[in-house]
C-alpha positions in Angstrom: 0.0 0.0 0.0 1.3 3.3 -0.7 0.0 6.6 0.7 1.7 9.5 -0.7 1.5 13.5 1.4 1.5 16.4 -0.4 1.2 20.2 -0.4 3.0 23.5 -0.5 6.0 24.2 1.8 5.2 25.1 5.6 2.2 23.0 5.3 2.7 20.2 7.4 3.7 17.2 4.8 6.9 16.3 7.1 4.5 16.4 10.5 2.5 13.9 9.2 4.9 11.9 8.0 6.4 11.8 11.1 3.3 11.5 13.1 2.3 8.2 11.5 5.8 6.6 11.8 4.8 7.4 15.9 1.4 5.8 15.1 3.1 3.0 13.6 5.7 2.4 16.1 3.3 2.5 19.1 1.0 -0.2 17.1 4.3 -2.3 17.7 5.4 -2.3 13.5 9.0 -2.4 12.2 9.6 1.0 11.0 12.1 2.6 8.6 12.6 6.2 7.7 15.2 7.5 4.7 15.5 11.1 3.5 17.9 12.4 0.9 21.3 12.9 1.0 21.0 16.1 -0.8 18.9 17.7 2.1 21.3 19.5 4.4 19.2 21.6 6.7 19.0 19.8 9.4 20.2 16.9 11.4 21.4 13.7 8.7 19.9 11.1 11.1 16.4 12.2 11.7 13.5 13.4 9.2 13.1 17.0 10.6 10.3 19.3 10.9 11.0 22.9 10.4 9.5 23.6 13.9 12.6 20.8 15.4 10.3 17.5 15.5 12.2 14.6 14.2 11.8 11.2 13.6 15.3 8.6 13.3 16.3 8.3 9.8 18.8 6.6 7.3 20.2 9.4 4.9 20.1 7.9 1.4 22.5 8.6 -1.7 20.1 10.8 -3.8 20.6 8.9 -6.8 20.9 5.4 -5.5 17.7 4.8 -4.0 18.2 1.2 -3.6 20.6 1.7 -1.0 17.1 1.0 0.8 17.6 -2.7 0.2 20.2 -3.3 2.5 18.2 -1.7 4.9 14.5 -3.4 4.4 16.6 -6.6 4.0 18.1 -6.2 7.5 15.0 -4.7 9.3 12.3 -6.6 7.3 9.9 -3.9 8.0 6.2 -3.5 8.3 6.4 0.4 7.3 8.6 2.4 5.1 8.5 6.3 5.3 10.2 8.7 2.3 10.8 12.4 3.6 11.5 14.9 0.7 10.4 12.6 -2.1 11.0 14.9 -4.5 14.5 15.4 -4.0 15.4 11.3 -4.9 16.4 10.0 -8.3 13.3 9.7 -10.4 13.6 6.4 -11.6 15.4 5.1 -8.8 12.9 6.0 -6.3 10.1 5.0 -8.1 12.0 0.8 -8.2 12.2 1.0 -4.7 8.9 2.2 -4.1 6.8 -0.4 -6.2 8.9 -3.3 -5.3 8.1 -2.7 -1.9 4.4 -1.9 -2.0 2.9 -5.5 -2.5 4.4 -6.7 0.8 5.2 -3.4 2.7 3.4 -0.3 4.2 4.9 2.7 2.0 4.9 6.2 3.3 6.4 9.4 0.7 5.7 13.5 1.7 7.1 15.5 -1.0 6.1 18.6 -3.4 4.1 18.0 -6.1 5.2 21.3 -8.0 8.5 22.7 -7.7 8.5 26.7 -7.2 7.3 27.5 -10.8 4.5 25.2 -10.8 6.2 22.1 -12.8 5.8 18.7 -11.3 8.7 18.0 -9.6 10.8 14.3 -9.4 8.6 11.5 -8.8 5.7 12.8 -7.5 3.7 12.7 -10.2 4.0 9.5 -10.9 3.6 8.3 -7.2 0.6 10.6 -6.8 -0.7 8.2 -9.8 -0.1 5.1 -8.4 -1.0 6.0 -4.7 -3.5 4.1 -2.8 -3.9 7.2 -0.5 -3.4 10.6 -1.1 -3.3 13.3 1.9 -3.2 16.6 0.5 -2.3 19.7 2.9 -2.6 22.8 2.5 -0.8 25.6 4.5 -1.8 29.7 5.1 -1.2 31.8 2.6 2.0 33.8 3.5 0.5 37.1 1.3 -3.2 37.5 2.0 -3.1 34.8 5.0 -6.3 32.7 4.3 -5.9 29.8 6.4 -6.3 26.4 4.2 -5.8 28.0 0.7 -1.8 27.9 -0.1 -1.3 25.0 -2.4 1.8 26.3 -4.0 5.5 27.1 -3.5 6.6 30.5 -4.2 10.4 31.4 -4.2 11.3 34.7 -3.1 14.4 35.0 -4.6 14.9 34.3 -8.5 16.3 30.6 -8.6 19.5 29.5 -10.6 18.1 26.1 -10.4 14.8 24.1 -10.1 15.9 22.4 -7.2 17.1 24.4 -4.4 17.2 23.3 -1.1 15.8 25.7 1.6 13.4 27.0 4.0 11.4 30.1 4.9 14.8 32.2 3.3 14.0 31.0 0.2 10.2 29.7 0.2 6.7 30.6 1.3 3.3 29.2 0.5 0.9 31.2 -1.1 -2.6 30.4 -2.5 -2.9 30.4 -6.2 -4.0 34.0 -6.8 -0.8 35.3 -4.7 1.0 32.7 -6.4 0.5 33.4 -9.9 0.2 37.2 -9.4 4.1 37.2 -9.2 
C-alpha cells in the first residue's frame, strides 16, 4: 500500500509523515525512515520538521535509492517512510517504491510542483499510483487565508529548479498570490 503527502512548503507534509511513523511504532510495527542525501538543513539522522520535530532516519544517496535494500533486508519492516520525495532519483525511487508496495506499508511527503509550478521528481507519478493521497494545505503567507496555499513561491529568483531551503528561500501562497508574481 502506498499513501503519498503532499502540499506547498510550511504545510505540514513532514508532521504527518512523522506522526504516522509514531502511530506505527506504538501499534508495535517495524519502521524505517530515509531522506535524501542532498537535504542538508537539518540533522542527517532524523527526518526533521521545520519547527525541530524529528523522527530517526537513514540518509540515502540521492541517486541510488536502492541503498534501501540493504536496509528493508536487514530490518524486514512493516512500514517504510520517504521524507522529501522529490528530491530522490526519479527512476530510482520509483524501483524502490513499487517493489516494496505488495508486501510493505509505504509512506512518501514530497512537493508536487516545484516553485514555478512544474511537477517535480517522482511525485507525479507516485501521486498516480497512490492508494492514499493526503493533500495539505498551508496559510497563505500574502493574503493569509488559512487552508488555501497549495503552492511554492520562491522569493528569490532561482539558478536552479531544485534548491534546497526553508522560509529564506520559500513561502506558500494560494494560487492568486502565487500566480500574481
Amino acid at each position: 500500500m502506498l499513501t503519498v503527502i503532499t502540499g506547498p512548503m510550511f504545510a505540514g507534509k513532514t508532521s504527518a509523515l512523522i506522526s504516522r511513523g509514531i502511530s506505527h511504532v506504538i501499534a508495535e510495527d517495524t519502521v524505517l525512515a530515509f531522506r535524501p542525501s542532498n537535504d542538508i538543513r537539518y540533522e542527517m539522522e532524523y527526518i526533521c520538521t521545520h519547527d525541530g520535530s524529528k523522527f530517526a532516519a537513514y540518509t540515502i544517496d540521492k541517486k541510488n535509492v536502492s541503498e534501501c535494500y540493504k536496509y528493508i533486508k536487514k530490518y524486514i519492516p512493516n512500514v517504510v517512510l520517504f521524507d522529501e520525495a522529490q528530491f530522490f532519483n526519479k527512476d530510482s525511487l520509483l524501483k524502490v517504491v513499487y517493489d516494496c508496495t505488495s508486501s510493505i506499508n509505504v509512506i512518501v511527503a514530497g512537493l508536487a510542483q516545484n516553485a514555478y509550478g512544474k511537477p517535480f521528481g517522482a511525485m507525479p507519478e507516485l501521486l498516480a499510483f497512490a492508494d492514499n493521497i493526503v493533500c495539505l494545505k498551508a496559510v497563505c503567507s500574502r493574503c493569509k487565508k488559512t487552508d488555501s496555499a497549495t503552492r511554492t513561491f520562491s522569493k528569490i529568483k532561482l539558478k536552479n529548479t531544485i534548491v534546497v531551503g526553508g522560509a529564506e528561500i520559500y513561502e506558500p501562497r494560494c494560487f492568486d498570490c502565487w500566480s500574481s508574481k
